[in-house]
N, C-alpha and C positions, 0 to 999 in steps of 0.2 A: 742460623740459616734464614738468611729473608724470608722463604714460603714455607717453610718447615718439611718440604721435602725429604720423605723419609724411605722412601722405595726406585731404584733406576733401573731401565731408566724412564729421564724424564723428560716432558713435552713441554713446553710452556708455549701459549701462543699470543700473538700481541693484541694492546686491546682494540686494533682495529678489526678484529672480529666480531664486535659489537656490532659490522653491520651485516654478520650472516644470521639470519633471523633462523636457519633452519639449526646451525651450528649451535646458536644460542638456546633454542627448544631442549636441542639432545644434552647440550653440557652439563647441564645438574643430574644425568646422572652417572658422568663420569670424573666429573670433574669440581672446581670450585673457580670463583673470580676473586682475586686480592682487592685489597681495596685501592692499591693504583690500577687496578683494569685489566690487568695482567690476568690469561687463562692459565690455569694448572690442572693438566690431566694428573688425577688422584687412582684411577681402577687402571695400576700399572700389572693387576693381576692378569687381566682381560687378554693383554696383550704375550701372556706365556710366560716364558721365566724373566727374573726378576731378583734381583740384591736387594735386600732391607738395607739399609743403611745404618738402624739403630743394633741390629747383631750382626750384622756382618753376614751372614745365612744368604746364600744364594738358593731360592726358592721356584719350585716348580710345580706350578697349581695344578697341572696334568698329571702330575706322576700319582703311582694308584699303591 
């Protein structure tokens, strides 16, 4: 896997983001930048449920 994308789903955004300077502040802590420039939202938990892709486990950070 190019980004090693291991949870969907996923966001990838392009690297002309590089000129949202507000976008860029928050990314590190949801995300990572490849090293072609390429954004990858990584905290696919944040966003509710959730496939791993390495077990297969469809996963639900809400559930109690």
């Amino acid at each position: 896997m190019k980004y090693n994308i291991t949870k969907v789903p996923a966001l990838l955004v392009s690297p002309d983001a590089k000129y949202y300077q507000n976008l860029n502040t928050a990314w590190a802590e949801v995300g990572t930048i490849a090293p072609d420039g390429w954004y990858i939202f990584r905290s696919t938990e944040v966003m509710g449920i959730y496939k791993n892709l390495l077990t297969g486990q469809i996963v639900n950070p809400q559930a109690k």
